[in-house]
C-alpha positions in Angstrom: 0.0 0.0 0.0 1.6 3.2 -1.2 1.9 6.3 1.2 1.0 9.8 0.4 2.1 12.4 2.8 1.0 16.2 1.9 2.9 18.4 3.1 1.7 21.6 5.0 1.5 23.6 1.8 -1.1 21.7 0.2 -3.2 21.3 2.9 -5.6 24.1 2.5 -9.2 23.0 2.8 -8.3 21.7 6.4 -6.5 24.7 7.1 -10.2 26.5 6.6 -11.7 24.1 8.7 -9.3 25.2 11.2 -9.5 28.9 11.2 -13.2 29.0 10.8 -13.2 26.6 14.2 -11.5 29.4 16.1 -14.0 32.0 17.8 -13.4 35.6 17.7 -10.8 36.8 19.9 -8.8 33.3 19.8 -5.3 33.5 20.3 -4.3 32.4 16.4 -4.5 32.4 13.0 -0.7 32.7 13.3 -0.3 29.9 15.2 -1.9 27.2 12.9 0.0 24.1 13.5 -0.9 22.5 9.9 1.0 25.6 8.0 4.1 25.8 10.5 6.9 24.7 8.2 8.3 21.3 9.0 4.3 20.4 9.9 2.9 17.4 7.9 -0.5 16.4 6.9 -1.0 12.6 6.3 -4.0 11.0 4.6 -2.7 7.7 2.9 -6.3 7.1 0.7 -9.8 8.7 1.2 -11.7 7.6 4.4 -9.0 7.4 6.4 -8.3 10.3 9.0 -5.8 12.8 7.9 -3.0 13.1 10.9 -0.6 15.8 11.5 2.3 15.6 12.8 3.0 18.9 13.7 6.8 20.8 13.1 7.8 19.6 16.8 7.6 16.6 15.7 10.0 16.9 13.1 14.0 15.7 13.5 16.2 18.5 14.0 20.0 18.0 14.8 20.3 18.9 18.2 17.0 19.4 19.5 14.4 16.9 20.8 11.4 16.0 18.4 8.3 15.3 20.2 6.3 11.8 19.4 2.8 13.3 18.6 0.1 12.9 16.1 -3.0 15.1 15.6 -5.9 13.7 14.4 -7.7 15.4 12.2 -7.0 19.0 13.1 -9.2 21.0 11.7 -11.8 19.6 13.8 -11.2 20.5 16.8 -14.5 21.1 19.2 -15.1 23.9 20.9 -15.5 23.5 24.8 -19.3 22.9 25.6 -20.7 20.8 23.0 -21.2 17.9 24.9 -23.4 18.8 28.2 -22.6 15.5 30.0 -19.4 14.3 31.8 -17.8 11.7 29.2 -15.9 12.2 25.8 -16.9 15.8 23.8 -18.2 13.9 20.7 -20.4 11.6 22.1 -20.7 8.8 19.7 -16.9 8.2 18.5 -14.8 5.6 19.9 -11.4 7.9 21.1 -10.5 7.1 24.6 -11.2 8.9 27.8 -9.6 8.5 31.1 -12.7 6.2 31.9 -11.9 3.9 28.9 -8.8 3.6 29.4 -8.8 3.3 33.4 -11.7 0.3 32.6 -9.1 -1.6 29.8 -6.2 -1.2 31.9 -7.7 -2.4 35.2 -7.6 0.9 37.0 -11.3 1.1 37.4 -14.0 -1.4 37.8 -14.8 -2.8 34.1 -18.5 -2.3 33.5 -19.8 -2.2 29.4 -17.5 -3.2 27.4 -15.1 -0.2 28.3 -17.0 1.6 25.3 -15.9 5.4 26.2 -19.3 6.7 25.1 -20.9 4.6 28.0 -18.3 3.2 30.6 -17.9 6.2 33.6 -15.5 4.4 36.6 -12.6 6.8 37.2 -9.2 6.2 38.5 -8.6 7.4 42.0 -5.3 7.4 44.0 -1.4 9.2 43.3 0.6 10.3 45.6 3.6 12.5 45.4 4.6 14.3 42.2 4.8 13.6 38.6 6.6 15.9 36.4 6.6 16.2 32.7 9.0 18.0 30.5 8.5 19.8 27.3 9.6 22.6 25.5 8.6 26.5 24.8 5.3 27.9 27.1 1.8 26.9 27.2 -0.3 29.9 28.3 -3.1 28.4 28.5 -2.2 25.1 30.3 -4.1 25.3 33.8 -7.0 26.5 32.1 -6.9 23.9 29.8 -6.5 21.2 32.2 -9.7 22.5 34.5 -11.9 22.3 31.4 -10.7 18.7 30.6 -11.4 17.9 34.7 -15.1 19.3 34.1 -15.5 17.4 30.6 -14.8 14.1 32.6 -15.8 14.4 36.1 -11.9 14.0 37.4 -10.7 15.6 40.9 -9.3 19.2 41.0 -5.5 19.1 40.2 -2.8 20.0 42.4 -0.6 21.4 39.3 2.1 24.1 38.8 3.7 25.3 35.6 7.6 25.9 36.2 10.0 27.8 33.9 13.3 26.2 33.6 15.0 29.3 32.8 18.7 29.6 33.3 19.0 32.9 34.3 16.6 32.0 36.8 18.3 32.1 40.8 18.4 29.7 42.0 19.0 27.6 38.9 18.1 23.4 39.1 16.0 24.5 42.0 11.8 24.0 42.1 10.2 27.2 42.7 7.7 27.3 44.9 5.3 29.1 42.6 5.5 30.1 39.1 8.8 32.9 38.2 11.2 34.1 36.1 10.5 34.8 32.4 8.6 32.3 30.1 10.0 30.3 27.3 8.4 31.6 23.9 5.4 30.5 23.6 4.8 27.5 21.6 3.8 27.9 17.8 4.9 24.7 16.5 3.3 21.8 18.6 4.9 21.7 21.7 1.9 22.8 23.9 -0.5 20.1 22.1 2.5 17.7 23.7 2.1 19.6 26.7 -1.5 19.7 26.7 -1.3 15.8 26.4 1.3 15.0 28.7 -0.5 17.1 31.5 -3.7 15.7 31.4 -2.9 12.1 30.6 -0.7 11.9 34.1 -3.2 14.3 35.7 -6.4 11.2 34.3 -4.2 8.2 36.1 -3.0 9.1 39.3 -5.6 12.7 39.6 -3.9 12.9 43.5 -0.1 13.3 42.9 0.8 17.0 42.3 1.6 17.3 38.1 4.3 19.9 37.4 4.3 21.1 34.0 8.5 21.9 33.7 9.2 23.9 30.5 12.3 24.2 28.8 13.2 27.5 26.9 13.6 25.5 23.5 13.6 22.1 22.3 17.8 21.7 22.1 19.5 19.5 24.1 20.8 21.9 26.4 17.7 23.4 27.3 15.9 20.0 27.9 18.5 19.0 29.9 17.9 22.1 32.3 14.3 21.4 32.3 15.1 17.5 33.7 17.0 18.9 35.7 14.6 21.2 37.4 12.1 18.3 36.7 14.4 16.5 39.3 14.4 18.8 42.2 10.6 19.4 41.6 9.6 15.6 42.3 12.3 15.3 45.0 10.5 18.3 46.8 7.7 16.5 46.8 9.3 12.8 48.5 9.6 11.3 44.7 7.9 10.2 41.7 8.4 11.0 38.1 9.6 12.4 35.4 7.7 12.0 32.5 9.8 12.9 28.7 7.8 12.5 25.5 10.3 13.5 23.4 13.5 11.8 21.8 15.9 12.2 19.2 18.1 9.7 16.9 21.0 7.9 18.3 24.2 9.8 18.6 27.1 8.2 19.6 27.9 10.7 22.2 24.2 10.0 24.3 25.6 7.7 27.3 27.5 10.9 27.9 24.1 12.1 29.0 22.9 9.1 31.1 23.8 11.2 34.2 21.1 13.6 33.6 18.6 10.4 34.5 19.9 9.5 37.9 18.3 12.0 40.5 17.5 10.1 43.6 13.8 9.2 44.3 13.0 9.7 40.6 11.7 7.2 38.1 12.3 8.4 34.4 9.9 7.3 31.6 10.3 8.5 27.3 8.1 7.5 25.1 10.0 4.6 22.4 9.3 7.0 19.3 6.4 6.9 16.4 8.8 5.2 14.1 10.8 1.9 13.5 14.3 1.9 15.5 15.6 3.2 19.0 15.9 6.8 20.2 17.3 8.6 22.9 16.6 8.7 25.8 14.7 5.7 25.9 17.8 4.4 25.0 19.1 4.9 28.6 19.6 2.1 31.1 18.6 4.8 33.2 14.8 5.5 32.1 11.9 3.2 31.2 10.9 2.9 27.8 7.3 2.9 26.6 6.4 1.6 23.3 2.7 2.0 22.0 0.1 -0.3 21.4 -3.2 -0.4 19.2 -6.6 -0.7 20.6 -9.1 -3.1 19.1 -12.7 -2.7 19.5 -15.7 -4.2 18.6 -16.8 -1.1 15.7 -20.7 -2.5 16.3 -20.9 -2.4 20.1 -17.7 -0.3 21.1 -16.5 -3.4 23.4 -13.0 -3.9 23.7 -11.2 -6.8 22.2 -7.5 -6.6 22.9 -4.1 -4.8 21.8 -1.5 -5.4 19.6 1.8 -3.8 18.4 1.3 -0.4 17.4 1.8 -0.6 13.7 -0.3 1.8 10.9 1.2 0.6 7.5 -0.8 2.7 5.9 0.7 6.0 7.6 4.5 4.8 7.5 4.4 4.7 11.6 4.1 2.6 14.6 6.0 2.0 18.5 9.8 2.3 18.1 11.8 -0.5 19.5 14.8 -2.8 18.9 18.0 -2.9 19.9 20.5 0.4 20.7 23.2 1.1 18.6 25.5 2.8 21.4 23.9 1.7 24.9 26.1 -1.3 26.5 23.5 -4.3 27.9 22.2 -3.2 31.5 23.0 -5.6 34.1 19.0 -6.4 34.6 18.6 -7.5 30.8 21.8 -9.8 30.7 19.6 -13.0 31.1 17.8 -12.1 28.0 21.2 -11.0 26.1 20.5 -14.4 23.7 17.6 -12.4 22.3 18.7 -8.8 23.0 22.6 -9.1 22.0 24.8 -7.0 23.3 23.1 -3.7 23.4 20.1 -2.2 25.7 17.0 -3.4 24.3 13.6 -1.2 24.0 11.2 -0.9 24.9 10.8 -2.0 28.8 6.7 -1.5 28.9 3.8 -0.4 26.4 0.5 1.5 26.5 -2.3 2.9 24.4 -0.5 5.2 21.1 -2.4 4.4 17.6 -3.6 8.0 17.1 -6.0 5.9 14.7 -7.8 5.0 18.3 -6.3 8.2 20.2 -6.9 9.9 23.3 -9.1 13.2 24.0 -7.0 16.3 25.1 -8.4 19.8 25.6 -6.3 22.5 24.1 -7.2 25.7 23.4 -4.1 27.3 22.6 -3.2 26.1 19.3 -5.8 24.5 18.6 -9.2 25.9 20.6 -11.0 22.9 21.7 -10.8 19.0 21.6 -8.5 17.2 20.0 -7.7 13.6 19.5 -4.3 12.6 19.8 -2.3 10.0 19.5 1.8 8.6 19.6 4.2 7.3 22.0 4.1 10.6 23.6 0.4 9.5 24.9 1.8 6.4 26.7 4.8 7.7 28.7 2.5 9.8 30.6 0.2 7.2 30.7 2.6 4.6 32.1 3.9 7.4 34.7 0.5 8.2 36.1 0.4 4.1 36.7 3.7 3.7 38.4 2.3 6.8 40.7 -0.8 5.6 41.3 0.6 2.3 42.4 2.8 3.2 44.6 5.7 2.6 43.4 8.9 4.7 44.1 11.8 4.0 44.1 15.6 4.9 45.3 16.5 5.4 41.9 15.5 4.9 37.9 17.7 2.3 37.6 16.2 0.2 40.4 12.7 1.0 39.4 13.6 -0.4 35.5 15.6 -3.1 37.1 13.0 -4.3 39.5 10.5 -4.6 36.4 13.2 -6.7 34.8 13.8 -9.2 38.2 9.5 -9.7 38.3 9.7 -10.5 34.3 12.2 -12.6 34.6 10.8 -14.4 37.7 7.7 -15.2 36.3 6.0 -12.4 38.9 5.0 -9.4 36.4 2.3 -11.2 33.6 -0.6 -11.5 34.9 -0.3 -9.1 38.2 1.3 -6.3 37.0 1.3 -6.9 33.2 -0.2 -8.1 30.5 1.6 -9.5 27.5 1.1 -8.6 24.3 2.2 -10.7 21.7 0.2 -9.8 18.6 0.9 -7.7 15.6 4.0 -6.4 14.1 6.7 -3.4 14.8 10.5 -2.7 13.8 12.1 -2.6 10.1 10.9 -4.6 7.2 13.3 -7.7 7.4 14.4 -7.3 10.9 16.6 -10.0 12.3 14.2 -12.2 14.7 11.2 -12.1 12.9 8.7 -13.1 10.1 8.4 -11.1 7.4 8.5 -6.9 7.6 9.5 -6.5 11.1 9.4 -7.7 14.5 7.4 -10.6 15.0 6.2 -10.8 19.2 4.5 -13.8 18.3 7.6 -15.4 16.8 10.1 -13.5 19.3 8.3 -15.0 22.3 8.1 -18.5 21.2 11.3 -19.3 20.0 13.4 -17.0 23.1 10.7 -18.4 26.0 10.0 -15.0 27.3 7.1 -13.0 27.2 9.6 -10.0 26.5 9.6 -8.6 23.0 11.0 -5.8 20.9 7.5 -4.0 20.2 5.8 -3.7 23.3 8.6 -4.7 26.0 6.6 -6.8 28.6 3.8 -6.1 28.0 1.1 -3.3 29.1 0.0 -2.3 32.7 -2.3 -4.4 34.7 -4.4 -2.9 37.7 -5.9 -3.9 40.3 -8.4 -0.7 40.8 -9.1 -1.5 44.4 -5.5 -2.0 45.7 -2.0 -0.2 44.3 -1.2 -3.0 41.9 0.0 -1.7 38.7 
C-alpha cells in the first residue's frame, strides 16, 4: 500500500476548517500548526483520517522531536458541546480517562469499556509527577480544568515551572511560578504539553503534576528542564519524570545518562512513532514505553484486545529494537541471547495508535478537543500508573531493574502486566522475525520469554481497588 504524505502547503481545505473553528478573539490564525513549516499532513487514501504531525515533531540535529500525532486537526470542538461528563463527541470511539482506566484495570470494568458509556474513574497518586516539554503553554491550567469538568476528574494540584537559566536559583523548584517564560509555543509543543498534562493528571488525579518547561527544544535546554524536573519531584518525597520526546541515536548519548539518575526519581520517554531506537529511551537509566493499538468491537464499542502499534498505511508505529551505542544493563543480561549486546527497548507499552487516540483539551493552538495520539500519549500514561501504584523507588535504575527481576521471575504477567504478543513493529526484514519487522508472536516463542522488541513486557495491569500496577 503506497503512502502519500502532503505536506503543509497543500493542505488548504483543512486549514479553513481550522480557522473557521477558532472564535473571535482566539489567540491564532498565526499559530496554525498545519502551515508551521516542517508540519505534515498525512492521509494515505480517502476515508481514512488525515493526521498531523506537527513541526515539533519533526527531526532537528540537536534538538528533541516530540512523538505526537494530531488527528484530524481541523476539527477540533469547541468546549461545551457535549453537556454530560464523558468524551466531547459523544458517539466516536477515542479514549477517555474512563476507557482507558476500565481496559487497563484501573477502574471497575463495566460495558464493554465503550468510552461513550463506561464512567469508573481512577482514583489514587501520591507525590509528584513531572513532565518535561519545550517552549510555554499559556493556557495550560485552564486547559486542564476544562478537561477535569468534561470528565468528572478531581481538581489538580498542578504548577507550571519555567526552567530558565538565568533563573536564581538555577536546578531549583520554585515554589510558585517565576522568572521569564520560554516563547510560547507555535509549533506543537503545547499540544505535547497539553497531552502530557492531562494524561498523568487522568491516572494518578492525586499526585501533584508539574508542567517543567524548557526554553527550546535543544538538548541543552531540555536537559535544564530534567534537571529542574528533578528537584521538583524530590521536593515532593519522589515520583516521576515523564519525557515524551526523543531524538536519533548519537554516539555521544551515554554521555548524557547522568542527567537520568536523581534520587527518588523514576524516568519514563516515550520509544518513538517510528521503527528503531531513540534517545533517551535508549538509557539504562529510564523506562521505555512503546505503544500499542486498541481493538474494539466497531458494532458495540466493546474492547477486544491490543496489539503492536503498527499503521502501514501511515509509515508509523512504537519504536523499539536494539540500541546502537547503549552497552547491555546488568538487569537484561539474562535475556542478552535475544537482546545481543546492546540495551533493548522498549521496557513496557501503553495505548499510542492516534487511529484510536486519546481526548486532550487544548485551546491554545488548537481551541478545543483534539484527538491525539503517539508514543508521547503512553509515557504519561505509564507514569500516572507507576504513581498511582505506589511505586517509588531509590533510583531509575532500580525502578527499571525491578520490572526486569519480576519478568524474569515469572512475577510481572498477569499481576502487574499483560503481555502482548500480537501484531507487528520494527524494520521490514528485521533480524528475529517473520516477514517486515518484529514478529512478538515469533520473538516469544522461540526466546521463552514473554519480552519482546515491540511492546517490551507487555502493558499495565491494575488492580483498581489496591495499588497493583
Amino acid at each position: 500500500m503506497s503512502k502519500q504524505s502532503q505536506p503543509h502547503f497543500a493542505a488548504q481545505p483543512l486549514l479553513a476548517a481550522l480557522l473557521l473553528s477558532v472564535s473571535s478573539g482566539a489567540v491564532l490564525a498565526a499559530q496554525d500548526l498545519v502551515n508551521q513549516p516542517g508540519a505534515q499532513l498525512t492521509q494515505p487514501r480517502p476515508g481514512l483520517p488525515a493526521i498531523l504531525t506537527p513541526a515539533s515533531g519533526q527531526i532537528k540535529p540537536g534538538h528533541f522531536h516530540t512523538n505526537l500525532k494530531i488527528v484530524d486537526p481541523g476539527h477540533a470542538i469547541p468546549a461545551g458541546v457535549a453537556a454530560q461528563v464523558g468524551p466531547p463527541k459523544p458517539g466516536t470511539l477515542r479514549e477517555t480517562p474512563a476507557s482507558l482506566a476500565c481496559i487497563y484495570g484501573l477502574a471497575a470494568q463495566t460495558n464493554g469499556c465503550n468510552p461513550n458509556s463506561v464512567t469508573a474513574l481512577p482514583s489514587g497518586g501520591s507525590r509528584a509527577i513531572a513532565v518535561v516539554d519545550a517552549f510555554n503553554y499559556p493556557t495550560a491550567e485552564a486547559d486542564l480544568n476544562v478537561f477535569i469538568g468534561q470528565f468528572g476528574l478531581a481538581a489538580a494540584n498542578f504548577q507550571v515551572v519555567y526552567a530558565n537559566p538565568a533563573a536564581a536559583p538555577y536546578k531549583t523548584c520554585p515554589a510558585a511560578r517565576s522568572g521569564t517564560a520560554p516563547t510560547n509555543s507555535t509549533n506543537g509543543w503545547d499540544v505535547e504539553s497539553a497531552l502530557d498534562v492531562q494524561m498523568a493528571h487522568s491516572i494518578a488525579p492525586s499526585a501533584k503534576i508539574y508542567l517543567v518547561e524548557a526554553m527550546s527544544s535543544s538538548f541543552t535546554d531540555m536537559f535544564n528542564a530534567e534537571a529542574v524536573a528533578t528537584a521538583c519531584v524530590q521536593a515532593a518525597g519522589g515520583g516521576q519524570v515523564s519525557n515524551s520526546w526523543g531524538a536519533p541515536e548519537i554516539a555521544s548519548e551515554s554521555s548524557y545518562d547522568s542527567n537520568f539518575t536523581g534520587a527518588g526519581v523514576l524516568y519514563l520517554a516515550s520509544a518513538g512513532d517510528n521503527a528503531g531506537v531513540e534517545y533517551p529511551a535508549a538509557s539504562p537509566n529510564v523506562l521505555s514505553v512503546g505503544g500499542t493499538t486498541i481493538s474494539r468491537d466497531q458494532a458495540t464499542g466493546a474492547y477486544q484486545s491490543q496489539v503492536a502499534w503498527n499503521d502501514w498505511a501511515y509509515g508509523w508505529g512504537t519504536g523499539g529494537g536494539p540500541s546502537v551505542y547503549e552497552a547491555l544493563p546488568s538487569y537484561q543480561q539474562p535475556l542478552s541471547t535475544l537482546i545481543g549486546a546492546y540495551r533493548g527497548t522498549p521496557d513496557l507499552a501503553a495505548v499510542a495508535d492516534p487511529l484510536n487516540g486519546v481526548w486532550i483539551y487544548n485551546s491554545w493552538s488548537q481551541t478545543g478537543w483534539l484527538s491525539v495520539g503517539g508514543t508521547s500519549a503512553a509515557a504519561p500514561f505509564v507514569a500516572g500508573v507507576v504513581n498511582r501504584a505506589g511505586f517509588f523507588y531509590a533510583a531509575s535504575f532500580n525502578g527499571v531493574n525491578n520490572i526486569y527481576t519480576l519478568g524474569l521471575n515469572g512475577k510481572l504477567e498477569g499481576t502487574y502486566a499483560t503481555d502482548i504478543n500480537n501484531g507487528v513493529c520494527g524494520p521490514a526484514g528485521a533480524a528475529g522475525g517473520l516477514g517486515n519487522g518484529y514478529n512478538p508472536q515469533y520473538i516469544e516463542y522461540t526466546y521463552k520469554t514473554p519480552w519482546d522488541w515491540c511492546t517490551g513486557w507487555g502493558v499495565p495491569r491494575g488492580g483498581h481497588n489496591t495499588g497493583a500496577f
